[in-house]
C-alpha positions as CSV (number, residue, x, y, z in Angstrom):
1,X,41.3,-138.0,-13.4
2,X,41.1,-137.1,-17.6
3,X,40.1,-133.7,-18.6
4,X,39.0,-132.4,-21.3
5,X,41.1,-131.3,-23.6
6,X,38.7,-127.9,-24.0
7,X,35.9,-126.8,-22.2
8,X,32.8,-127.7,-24.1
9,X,31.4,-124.7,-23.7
10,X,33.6,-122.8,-26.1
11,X,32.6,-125.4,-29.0
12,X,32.0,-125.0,-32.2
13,X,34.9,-122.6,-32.6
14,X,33.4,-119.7,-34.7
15,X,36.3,-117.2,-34.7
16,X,37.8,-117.1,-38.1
17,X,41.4,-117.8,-40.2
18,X,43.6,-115.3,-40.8
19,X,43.8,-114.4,-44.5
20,X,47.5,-114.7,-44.2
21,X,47.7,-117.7,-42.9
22,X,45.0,-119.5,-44.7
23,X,46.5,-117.9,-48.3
24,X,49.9,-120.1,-46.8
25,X,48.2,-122.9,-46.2
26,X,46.6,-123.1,-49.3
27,X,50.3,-122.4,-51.1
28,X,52.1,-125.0,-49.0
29,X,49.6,-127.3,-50.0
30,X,49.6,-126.6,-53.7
31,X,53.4,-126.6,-53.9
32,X,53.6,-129.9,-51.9
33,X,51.5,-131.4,-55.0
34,X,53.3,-129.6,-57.6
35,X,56.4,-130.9,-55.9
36,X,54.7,-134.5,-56.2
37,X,54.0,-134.3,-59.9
38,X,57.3,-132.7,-60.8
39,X,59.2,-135.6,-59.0
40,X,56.9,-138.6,-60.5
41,X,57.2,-137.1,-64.2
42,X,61.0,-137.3,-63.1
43,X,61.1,-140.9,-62.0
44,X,59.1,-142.2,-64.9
45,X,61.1,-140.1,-67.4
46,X,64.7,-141.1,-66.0
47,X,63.4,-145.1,-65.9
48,X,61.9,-145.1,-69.4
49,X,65.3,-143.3,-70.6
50,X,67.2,-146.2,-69.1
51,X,65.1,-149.5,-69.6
52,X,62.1,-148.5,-71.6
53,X,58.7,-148.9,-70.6
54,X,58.8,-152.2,-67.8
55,X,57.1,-155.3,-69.5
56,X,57.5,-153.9,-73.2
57,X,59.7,-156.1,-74.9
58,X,62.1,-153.9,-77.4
59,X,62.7,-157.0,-80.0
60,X,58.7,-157.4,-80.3
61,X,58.3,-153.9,-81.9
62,X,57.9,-153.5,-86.0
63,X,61.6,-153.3,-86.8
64,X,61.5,-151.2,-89.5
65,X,59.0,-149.0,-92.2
66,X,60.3,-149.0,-95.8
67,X,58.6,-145.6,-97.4
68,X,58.8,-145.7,-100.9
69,X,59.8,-142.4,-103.1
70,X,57.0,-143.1,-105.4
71,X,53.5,-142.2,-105.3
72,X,50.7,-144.8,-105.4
73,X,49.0,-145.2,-108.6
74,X,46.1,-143.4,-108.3
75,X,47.4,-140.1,-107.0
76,X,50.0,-140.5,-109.5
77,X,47.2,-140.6,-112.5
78,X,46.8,-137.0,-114.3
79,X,43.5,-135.8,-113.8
80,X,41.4,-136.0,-117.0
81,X,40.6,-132.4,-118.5
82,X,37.3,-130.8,-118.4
């Protein structure tokens, strides 16, 4: 009672693509993953701007460098003359 869906005769298929429609295929494709990125890079951006990074805890961080104004004592040494 079940045919086939295509006569077996005509397979492999060995016509070709169109270069229009494969150049759109290959866009739709890229843009889809550019579209991916572009949205992730969002997500992550707009939780770490919120909450910070998940699982970092903000109190466990260095709180603070002190930079001194001075220089360390041997670069502060003038060289001997030659």
């Amino acid at each position: 009672m079940t045919e086939p869906l295509k006569d077996p005769r005509d397979l492999p298929m060995t016509g070709t693509m169109r270069v229009k429609r494969a150049w759109l295929a290959s866009a739709g494709a890229s843009m889809s993953l550019v579209a991916a990125a572009v949205s992730a890079l969002f997500v992550v951006s707009a939780v770490i701007a919120v909450q910070g990074w998940p699982g970092v805890d903000p109190e466990d961080d260095v709180p603070s460098v002190v930079l001194s104004g001075g220089l360390p004592a041997a670069q502060a040494a003038t060289p001997a003359a030659a």
